[in-house]
N, C-alpha and C positions, 0 to 999 in steps of 0.2 A: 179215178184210177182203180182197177181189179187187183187184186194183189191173190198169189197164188200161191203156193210152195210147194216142191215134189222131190219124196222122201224116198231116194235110192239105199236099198239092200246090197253097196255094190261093188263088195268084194267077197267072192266065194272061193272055197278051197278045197279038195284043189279043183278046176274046170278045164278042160283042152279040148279046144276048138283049133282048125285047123285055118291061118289067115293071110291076107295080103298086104303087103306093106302099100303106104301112104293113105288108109283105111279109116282113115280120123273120125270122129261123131260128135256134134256138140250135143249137148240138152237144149231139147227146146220149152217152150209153155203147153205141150202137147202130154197132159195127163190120161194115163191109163193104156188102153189097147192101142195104139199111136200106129200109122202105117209107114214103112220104111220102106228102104231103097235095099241096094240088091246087098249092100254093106253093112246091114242093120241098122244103117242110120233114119230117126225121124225127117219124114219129110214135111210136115205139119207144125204148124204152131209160130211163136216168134225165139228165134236163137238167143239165147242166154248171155250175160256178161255182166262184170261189174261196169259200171260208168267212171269210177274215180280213175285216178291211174295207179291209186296207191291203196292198200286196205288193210284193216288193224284188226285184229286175230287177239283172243283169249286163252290163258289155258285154264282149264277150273281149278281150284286150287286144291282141292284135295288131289290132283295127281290117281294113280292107284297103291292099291297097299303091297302090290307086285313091285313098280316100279318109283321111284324116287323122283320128287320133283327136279332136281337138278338135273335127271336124266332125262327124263320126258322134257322140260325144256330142251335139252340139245339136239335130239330127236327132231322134236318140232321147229325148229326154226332152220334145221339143214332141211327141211322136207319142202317148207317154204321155199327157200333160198330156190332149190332145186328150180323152181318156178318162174325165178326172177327176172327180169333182164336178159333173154335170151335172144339169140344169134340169128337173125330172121334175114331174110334178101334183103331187106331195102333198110335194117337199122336194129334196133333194140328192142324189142317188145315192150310195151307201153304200160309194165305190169308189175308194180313192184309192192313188199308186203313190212308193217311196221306192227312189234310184238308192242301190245298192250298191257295195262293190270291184269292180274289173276279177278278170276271172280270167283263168289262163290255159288252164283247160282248153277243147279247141279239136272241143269235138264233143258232141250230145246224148245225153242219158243221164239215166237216176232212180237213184239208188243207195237203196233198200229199207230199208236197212239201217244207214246210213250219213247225212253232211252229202250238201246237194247246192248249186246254184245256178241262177237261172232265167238262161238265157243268152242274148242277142243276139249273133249271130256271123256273119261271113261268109264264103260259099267261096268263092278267088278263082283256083282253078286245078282243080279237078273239082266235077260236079253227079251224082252217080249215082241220082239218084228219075227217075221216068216221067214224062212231059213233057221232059224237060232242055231246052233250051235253048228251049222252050215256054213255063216255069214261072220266076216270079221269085223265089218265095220258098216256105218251107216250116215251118208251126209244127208242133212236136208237142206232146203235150198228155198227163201221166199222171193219170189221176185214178181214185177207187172205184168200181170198178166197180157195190157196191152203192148208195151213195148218188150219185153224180156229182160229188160234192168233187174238185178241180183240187188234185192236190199238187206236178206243177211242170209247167214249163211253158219253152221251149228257139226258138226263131226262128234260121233261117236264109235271108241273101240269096244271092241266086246269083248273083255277079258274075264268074263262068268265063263265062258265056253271055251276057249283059246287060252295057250299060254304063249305068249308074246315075249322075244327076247329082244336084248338092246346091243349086244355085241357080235361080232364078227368070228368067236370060235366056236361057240355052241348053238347052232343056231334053229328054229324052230317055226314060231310066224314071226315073221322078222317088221319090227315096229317099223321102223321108217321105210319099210319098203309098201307095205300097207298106208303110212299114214303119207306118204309121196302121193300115190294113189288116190288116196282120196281127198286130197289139196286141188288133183285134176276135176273132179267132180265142183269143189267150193267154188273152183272159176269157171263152170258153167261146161264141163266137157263129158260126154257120152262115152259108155266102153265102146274100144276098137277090134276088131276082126283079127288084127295084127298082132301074131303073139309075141313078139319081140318090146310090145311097149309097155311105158308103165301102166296106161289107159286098158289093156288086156284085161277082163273078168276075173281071170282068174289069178292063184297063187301057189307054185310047187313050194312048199315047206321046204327049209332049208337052203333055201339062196336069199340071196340080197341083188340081185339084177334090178326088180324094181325099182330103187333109190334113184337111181339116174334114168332120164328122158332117153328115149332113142329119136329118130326121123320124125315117126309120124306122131309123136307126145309135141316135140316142138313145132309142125308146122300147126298144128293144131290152135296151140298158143298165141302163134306169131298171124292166124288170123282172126281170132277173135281181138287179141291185143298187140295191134297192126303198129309200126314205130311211126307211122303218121298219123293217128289219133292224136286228134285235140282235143286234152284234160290236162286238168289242173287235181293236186293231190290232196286227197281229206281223209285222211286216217280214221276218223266220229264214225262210227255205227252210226245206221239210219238213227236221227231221234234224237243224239249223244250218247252217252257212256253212260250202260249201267252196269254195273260189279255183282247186283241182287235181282233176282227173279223179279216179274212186274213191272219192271217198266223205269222204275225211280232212278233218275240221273244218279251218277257217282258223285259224292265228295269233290268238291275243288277248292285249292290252296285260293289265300287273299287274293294273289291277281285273276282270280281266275281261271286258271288253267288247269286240268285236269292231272291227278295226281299220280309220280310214277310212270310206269312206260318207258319203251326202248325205240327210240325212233332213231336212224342214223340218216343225216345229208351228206354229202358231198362237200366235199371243199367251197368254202364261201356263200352255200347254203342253209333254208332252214328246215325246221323239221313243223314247222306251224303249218295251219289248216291250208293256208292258202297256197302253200309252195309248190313251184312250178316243178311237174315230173322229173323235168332235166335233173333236177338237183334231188332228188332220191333216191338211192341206190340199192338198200336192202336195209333191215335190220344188222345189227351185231350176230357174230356166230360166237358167243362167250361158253361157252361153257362146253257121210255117200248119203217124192216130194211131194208136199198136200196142200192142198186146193183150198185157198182164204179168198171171200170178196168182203170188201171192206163193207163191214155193216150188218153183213150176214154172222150165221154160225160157221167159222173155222170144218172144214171137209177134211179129211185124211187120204189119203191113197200112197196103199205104199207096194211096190215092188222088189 
């Protein structure tokens, strides 16, 4: 198995491109100069996705020293939510997300080999990718290079260059309309032509339109994570859980079970590895790739 990962630059402020609705683009396994169609979409490579039906998300625990962990959790888990279970022709989208531990490892990474974690994290004193203080955020993204299976997946904001706010009076780079954004990247989705979506490149300061999906954010969704996919729910990061950079499993209680975490089921449901999609429905609302083959040296390429 190739395993690959490709490090989108991929929200810029502000961009205006002129677009067409129903304009959708996945990510494919096509790094670097990639040839597209008339929509900008790749038409090369194999189309991206997670395989679970369910996927478990980190926030790093230092938060930033802008904004408060209580908030960046709520932030993030309506950004998720935003994603979730959507309204497709033929059913539910197949896609739903369960918040995990904080960890503290404070940087992205696939450990191969090893535990890992899908991280949300942000830098609040250096941006070292292209664009810098151009760029609001950056997912990366590893997956097979043979099939396109998404095995993890890593978000950072950039708030060395940006100042990012969390509320709706004063508003400036508006956090969840960015971090909505790039939750569409984490499940494997290309920017759109379409400036109405949240998938669009770019971001006018001082709105919050972002936050919520339009048309072509959800048909988008609703084909990669089609409501007649059959999967079964496993919240484990490739590997298991790890909390610390490198690879090391997390901590687990006597019976084994990993420690902490927000997984919510459904009625007469569980929240265990094995349980069937039906019976997941989101998290609690409480409160943007580089080139690996296994074996080899780790390749960068970033956009």
């Amino acid at each position: 198995m190739r395993l690959r990962a490709l490090a989108s630059l991929a929200f810029l402020a502000p961009l205006f491109v002129c677009g067409a609705a129903e304009a959708y683009c996945r990510s494919t396994t096509c790094v670097g100069d990639c040839p597209r169609d008339e929509d900008e979409c790749k038409i090369t490579g194999q189309k991206l996705y997670w395989a679970s039906g369910c996927v478990g998300f980190s926030l790093q625990e230092d938060s930033s020293q802008h904004i408060p962990m209580k908030y960046f959790r709520q932030v993030a888990q309506r950004s998720f939510l935003a994603w979730t279970e959507l309204e497709c022709d033929s059913g539910v989208s197949s896609l739903s997300f369960a918040e995990l531990d904080e960890v503290s490892c404070h940087q992205t990474e696939y450990n191969s080999g090893g535990a890992n974690a899908n991280i949300i994290l942000f830098q609040d004193n250096k941006w070292d990718y292209q664009g810098v203080d151009n760029t609001l955020a950056k997912t990366t993204v590893t997956f097979d290079d043979d099939t396109g299976e998404i095995l993890d997946a890593d978000i950072e904001i950039n708030h060395a260059y940006n100042h990012f706010t969390i509320n709706d009076m004063e508003i400036d780079y508006d956090l969840e309309s960015v971090l909505t954004h790039e939750v569409g990247h984490f499940i494997g989705l290309d920017h759109t032509l379409d400036f109405s979506a949240t998938m669009f490149a770019g971001y006018e300061p001082g709105t919050i339109e972002q936050r919520t999906l339009e048309e072509d954010d959800i048909l988008a969704a609703c084909e990669v994570y089609a409501p007649e996919r059959q999967v079964s729910c496993d919240t484990k990061p490739r590997g298991g859980f790890a909390t610390e950079c490198g690879g090391e499993p997390a901590a687990t209680d006597e019976d084994g079970e990993d420690e902490g975490g927000c997984s919510v089921a459904a009625p007469g449901g569980s929240s265990g590895d094995d349980t069937p999609l039906s019976s997941v429905f989101a998290f609690a609302v409480s409160a943007f790739f580089v080139s690996r083959l296994l074996g080899r040296k780790p390749q960068r390429n970033v956009r």
